[in-house]
MITI-779297 format. One line per 2 residues: number of its first residue (from 0); their letters; for each residue y, z, x of C-alpha. Coordinates in pm, whole numbers. Each point is the difference from the previous one (the first is absolute). Example, Ala and Ser with C-alpha at 12.3 -4.5 7.8 and 13.67 -1.06 7.14 Angstrom:
2
0) AS) -450 780 1230  344 -66 137
# end
This chain:
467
0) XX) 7485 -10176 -13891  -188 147 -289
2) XX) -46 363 18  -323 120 -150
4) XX) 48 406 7  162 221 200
6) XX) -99 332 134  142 317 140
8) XX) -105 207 288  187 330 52
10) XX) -105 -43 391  -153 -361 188
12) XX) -16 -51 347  163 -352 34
14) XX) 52 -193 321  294 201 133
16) XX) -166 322 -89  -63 269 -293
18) XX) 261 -79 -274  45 200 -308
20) XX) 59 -142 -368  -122 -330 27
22) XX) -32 -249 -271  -235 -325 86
24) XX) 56 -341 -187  -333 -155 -30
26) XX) 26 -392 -41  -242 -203 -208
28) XX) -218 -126 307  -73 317 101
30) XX) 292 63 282  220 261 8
32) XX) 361 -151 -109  193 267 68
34) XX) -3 391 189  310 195 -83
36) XX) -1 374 146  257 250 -123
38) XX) -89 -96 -383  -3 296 -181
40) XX) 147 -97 -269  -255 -279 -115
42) XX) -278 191 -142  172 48 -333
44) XX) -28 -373 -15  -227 -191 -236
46) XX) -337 -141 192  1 204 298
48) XX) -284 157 92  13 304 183
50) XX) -217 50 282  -233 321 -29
52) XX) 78 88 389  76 -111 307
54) XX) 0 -372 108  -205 -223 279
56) XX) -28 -290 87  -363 -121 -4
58) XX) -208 -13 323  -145 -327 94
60) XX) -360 12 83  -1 -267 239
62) XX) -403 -12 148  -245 -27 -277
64) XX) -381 -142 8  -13 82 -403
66) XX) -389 -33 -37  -45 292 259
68) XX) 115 258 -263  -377 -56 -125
70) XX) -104 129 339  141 317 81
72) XX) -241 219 53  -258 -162 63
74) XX) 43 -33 369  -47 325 100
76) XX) -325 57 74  -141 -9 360
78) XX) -172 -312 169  112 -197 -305
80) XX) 0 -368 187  -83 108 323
82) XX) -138 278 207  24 366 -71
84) XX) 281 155 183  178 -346 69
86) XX) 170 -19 -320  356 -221 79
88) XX) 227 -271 -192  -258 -260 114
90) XX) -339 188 -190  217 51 -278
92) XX) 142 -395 -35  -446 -4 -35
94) XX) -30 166 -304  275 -152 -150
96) XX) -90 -399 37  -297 177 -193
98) XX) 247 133 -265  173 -313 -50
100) XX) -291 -217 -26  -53 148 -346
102) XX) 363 -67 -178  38 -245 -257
104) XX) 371 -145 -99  -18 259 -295
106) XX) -115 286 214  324 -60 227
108) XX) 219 -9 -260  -108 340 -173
110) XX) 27 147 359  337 -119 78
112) XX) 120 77 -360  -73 363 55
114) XX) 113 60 346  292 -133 -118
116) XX) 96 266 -234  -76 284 207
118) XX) 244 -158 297  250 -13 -315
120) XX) -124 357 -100  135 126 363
122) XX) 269 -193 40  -25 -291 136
124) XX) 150 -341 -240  -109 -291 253
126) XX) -317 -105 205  -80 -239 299
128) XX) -320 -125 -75  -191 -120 313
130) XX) -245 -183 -204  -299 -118 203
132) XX) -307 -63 -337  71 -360 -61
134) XX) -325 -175 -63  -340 97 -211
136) XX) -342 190 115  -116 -297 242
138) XX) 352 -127 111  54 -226 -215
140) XX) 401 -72 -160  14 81 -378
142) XX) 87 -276 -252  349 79 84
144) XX) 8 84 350  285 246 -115
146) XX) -199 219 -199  -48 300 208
148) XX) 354 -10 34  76 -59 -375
150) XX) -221 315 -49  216 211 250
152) XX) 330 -76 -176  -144 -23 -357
154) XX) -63 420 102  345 10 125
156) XX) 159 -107 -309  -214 222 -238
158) XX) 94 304 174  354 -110 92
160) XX) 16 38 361  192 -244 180
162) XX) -155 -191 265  49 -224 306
164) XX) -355 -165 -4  -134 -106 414
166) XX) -281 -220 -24  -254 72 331
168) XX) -75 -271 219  -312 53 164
170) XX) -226 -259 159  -193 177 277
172) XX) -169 253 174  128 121 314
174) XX) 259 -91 237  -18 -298 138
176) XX) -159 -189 -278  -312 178 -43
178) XX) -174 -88 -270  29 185 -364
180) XX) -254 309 -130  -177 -87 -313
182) XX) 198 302 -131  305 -185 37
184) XX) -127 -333 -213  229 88 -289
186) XX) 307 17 213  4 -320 154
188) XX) 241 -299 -42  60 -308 196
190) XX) 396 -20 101  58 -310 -238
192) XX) -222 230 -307  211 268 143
194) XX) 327 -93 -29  -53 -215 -389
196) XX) -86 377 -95  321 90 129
198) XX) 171 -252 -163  -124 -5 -385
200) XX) 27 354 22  387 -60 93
202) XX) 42 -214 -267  -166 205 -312
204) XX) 159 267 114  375 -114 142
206) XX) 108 107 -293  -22 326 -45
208) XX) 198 284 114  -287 282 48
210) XX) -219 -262 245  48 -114 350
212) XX) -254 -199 155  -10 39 404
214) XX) -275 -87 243  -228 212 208
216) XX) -183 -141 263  -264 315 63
218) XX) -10 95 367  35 -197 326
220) XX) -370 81 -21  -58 -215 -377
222) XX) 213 -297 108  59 -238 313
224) XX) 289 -32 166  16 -362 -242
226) XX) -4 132 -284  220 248 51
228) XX) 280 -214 97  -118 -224 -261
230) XX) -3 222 -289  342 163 119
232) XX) 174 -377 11  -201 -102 -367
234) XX) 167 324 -180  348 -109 173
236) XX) -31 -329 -150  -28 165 -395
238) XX) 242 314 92  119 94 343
240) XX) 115 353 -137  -380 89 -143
242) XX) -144 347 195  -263 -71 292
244) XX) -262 258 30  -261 89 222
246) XX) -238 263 134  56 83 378
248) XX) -118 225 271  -190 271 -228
250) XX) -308 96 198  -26 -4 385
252) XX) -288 -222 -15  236 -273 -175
254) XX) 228 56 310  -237 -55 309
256) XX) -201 -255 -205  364 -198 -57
258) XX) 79 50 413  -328 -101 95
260) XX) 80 -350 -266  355 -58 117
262) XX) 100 251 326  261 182 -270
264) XX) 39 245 -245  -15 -61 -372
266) XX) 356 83 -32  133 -188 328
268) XX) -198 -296 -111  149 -36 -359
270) XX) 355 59 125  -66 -284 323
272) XX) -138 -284 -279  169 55 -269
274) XX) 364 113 -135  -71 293 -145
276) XX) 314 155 -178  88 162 -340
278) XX) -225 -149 -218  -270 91 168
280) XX) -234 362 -81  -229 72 323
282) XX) -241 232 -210  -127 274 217
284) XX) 127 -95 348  -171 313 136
286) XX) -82 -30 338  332 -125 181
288) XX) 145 -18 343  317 131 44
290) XX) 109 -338 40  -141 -96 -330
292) XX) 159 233 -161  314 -108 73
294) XX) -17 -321 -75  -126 76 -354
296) XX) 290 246 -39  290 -250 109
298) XX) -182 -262 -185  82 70 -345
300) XX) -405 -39 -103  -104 319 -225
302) XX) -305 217 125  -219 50 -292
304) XX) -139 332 58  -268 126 -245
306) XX) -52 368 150  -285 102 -255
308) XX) -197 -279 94  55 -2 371
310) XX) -120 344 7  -325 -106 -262
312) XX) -106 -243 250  61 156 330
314) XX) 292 -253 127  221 216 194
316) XX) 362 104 0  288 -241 -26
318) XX) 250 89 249  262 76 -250
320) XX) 245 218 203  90 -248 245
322) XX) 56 -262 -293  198 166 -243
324) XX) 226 71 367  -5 -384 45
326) XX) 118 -43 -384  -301 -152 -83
328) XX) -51 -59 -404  -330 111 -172
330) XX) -166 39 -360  -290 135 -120
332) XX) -339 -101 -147  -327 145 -139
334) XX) -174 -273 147  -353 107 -111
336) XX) 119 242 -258  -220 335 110
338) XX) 326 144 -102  292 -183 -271
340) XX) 278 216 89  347 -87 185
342) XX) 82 355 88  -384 35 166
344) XX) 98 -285 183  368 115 103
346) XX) -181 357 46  -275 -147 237
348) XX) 252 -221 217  197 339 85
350) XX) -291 159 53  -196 -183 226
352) XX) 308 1 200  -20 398 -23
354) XX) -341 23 130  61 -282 339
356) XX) 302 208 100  -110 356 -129
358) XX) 396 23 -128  119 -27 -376
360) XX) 286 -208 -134  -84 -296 210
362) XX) 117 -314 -195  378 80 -102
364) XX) 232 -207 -77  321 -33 -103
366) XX) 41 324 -217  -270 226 210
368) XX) -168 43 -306  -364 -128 63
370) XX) -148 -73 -310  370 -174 -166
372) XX) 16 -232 360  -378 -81 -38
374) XX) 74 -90 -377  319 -187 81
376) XX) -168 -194 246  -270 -68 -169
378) XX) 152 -173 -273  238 -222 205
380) XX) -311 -125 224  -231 -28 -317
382) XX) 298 -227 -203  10 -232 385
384) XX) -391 2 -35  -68 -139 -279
386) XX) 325 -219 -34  151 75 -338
388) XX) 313 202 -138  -163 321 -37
390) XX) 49 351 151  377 28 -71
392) XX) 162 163 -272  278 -313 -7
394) XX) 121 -274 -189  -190 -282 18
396) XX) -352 180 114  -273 40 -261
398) XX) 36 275 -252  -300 171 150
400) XX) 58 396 35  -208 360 -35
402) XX) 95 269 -197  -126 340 143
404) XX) -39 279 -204  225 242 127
406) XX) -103 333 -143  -371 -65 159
408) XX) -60 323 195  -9 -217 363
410) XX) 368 -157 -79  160 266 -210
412) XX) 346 164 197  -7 -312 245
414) XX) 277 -238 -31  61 -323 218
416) XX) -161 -37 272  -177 329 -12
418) XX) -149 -166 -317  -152 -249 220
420) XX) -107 248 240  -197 175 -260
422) XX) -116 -314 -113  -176 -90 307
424) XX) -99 324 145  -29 280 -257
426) XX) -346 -120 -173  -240 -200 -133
428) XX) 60 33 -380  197 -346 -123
430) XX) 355 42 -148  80 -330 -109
432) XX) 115 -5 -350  74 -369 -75
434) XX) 68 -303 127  114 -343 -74
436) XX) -87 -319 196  216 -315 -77
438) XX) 198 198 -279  -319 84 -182
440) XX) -82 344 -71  -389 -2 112
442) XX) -86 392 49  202 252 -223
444) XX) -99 356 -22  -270 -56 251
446) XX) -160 -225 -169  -47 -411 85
448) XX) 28 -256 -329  -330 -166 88
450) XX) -178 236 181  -298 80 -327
452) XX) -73 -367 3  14 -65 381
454) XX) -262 315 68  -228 -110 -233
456) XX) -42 -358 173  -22 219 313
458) XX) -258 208 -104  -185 -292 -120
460) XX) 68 -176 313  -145 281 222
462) XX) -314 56 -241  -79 -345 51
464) XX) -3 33 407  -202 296 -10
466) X) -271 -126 -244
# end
């Protein structure tokens, strides 16, 4: 295997733990080809970089609706799609099938490209994108039905974030086959349209090592029992390995709406039709049954949990105490993106736990530190989520890794998992130095390769929606 460059970390937390000295082999497609602790005699070799502080692996972001960055903020105001005083996820959803009505291919892309390098800017080096904007103002497919989703990975690749890309099949209204909004024209696909998405998207993209394509059919509530099933057995047929995603049991109103349509639970449905196991993400999963949350836990499925945004639109608590006791695997997301931040994610999971059981320290793991278990998680159920080799300091994963800066005045005199700690819990300033995604240095010093050139078409992207 070709070795590209190599570089040298006086500390890294690998797999096994915080290892000092370490000297990482970075292989020509982007993969890490080898991780040797104990090297300390290797930086007085030619070609080896050293690293300007401690090492991470990169978070994986694994809930994103990339257009939404464009919104936040502007859903804050009172009576916005509804009553005065009745604000909830569902007056919200209002004003944004008015957002999305405006967004043109180009639009999209300038939107994703920039969220993209602020998740890189905190930390994180992959994205799931739940990608529901397929079709033009009035519903109708593009040209190339793909083009939407062209425009979503043509952002990824500019900014350098890796991606597992989920297509959203939606095709109606309400449970029980209600019929579609007008806000939801542009989302709409047919299971045959659906699944030839799915399938030249595959193969453009098979290819290459920084995109995954997955499916995600949107809620029990966006999809009939059919084409669930259907669209499940159609993405085994191309790759029975690709990630399954799907929204579940966020708002109450989801829940009694789905009992009153089937005499179950969101979550007890899913698990009683279909076999839901590691490569699948239930994103949100927030109002469960004790029940429920057990079989989630011992199912190997990843709860997506996107904290920030949860709390933005009201949804409620997951009940994260009694899965992390179960062994249950989750990653996070910023969903909406009110916030781009993993640690305000890790931050908000520990401390809506906090504020249901008026007690501190609540989600420990392994080590009893909070904010190095939360991380550690994280990044295991984040790599599951989104189905490539990522979150792992290890041969054979991607070479995709964060560089704090250690002598910032939140990390300085922590070490190890206190690092971490700090990390998560000591602030809101960001101490991310560098990072490289798929061996490619794409923030140093702070600052992102691209970023000039991808603000601009922001900008102008924005200007344009507010004219």
């Amino acid at each position: 295997m070709s070795i590209v460059h190599r570089l040298f970390a006086e500390r890294a937390l690998l797999p096994e733990g915080w290892a000092r000295d370490v000297l990482f082999e970075i292989a020509v497609d982007g993969s890490l080809a080898a991780v040797t602790p104990d090297a300390a005699a290797q930086p007085a070799a030619r070609h080896v970089v050293r690293a300007a502080g401690p090492v991470l692996p990169g978070m994986p972001n694994l809930h994103s609706h990339a257009f939404q960055r464009a919104m936040a903020g502007l859903t804050e105001r009172a009576g916005q799609g509804g009553a005065a005083g009745e604000d909830s996820f569902w007056t919200w959803r209002t004003v944004m099938y008015g957002f999305v009505e405006k967004l043109s291919p180009g639009q999209v892309e300038a939107i994703a490209g920039q969220l993209y390098v602020e998740m890189i800017k905190a930390g994180y080096t992959a994205v799931g994108e739940f990608h529901y904007l397929h079709h033009d103002q009035e519903g109708r497919p593009y040209a190339d039905p793909a083009e939407m989703s062209e425009r979503i990975l043509a952002a990824a690749t500019h900014s350098g974030i890796g991606i597992t890309h989920l297509p959203v099949l939606y095709a109606q209204g309400g449970f029980g086959g209600q019929p579609p909004k007008p806000g939801q024209r542009r989302f709409l696909h047919s299971l045959d349209a659906y699944l030839a998405l799915i399938q030249e998207l595959t193969r453009r993209h098979r290819a290459d090592p920084q995109v995954r394509i997955g499916i995600a059919p949107h809620s029990l509530r966006a999809v009939t029992p059919e084409l669930l099933t259907g669209a499940v057995a159609g993405l085994d047929a191309l790759d029975d390995t690709a990630p399954i995603h799907i929204h579940i049991a966020e708002q109450t109103l989801e829940v009694e709406d789905c009992i009153a349509w089937s005499g179950r639970r969101p979550v007890d449905w899913l698990m009683g039709h279909l076999p839901v196991g590691p490569r699948w993400c239930l994103v949100h999963a927030t109002h469960m049954t004790e029940a429920e949350t057990r079989a989630l836990a011992i199912s190997g499925a990843v709860a997506g949990l996107c904290p920030t945004t949860e709390a933005n639109l009201g949804d409620g608590f997951f009940p994260a105490i009694a899965y992390q006791r179960l062994g249950g695997l989750f990653g996070i997301g910023s969903d909406s993106h009110i916030s781009v931040s993993p640690v305000e994610e890790l931050r908000w999971l520990e401390y809506g736990q906090r504020l249901l059981e008026r007690r501190r320290n609540r989600l420990t793991g392994r080590t009893g530190s909070v904010g190095a278990d939360l991380h550690r998680a994280a990044l295991e159920g984040g790599a599951r989520a989104l189905g490539r080799p990522i979150g792992r300091l290890a041969a054979g994963h991607r070479a995709d890794l964060v560089v704090l800066d250690a002598e910032h005045p939140l990390l300085y005199g922590r070490e190890d998992d206190r690092l971490v700690d700090a990390l998560v819990f000591a602030g809101n300033a960001n101490p991310v130095r560098d990072v490289m995604i798929g061996g490619r240095w794409v923030v140093e010093a702070g600052h992102h390769v691209a970023e000039e050139a991808i603000l601009a078409r922001f900008r102008g992207a924005i200007s344009a929606l507010a004219a």
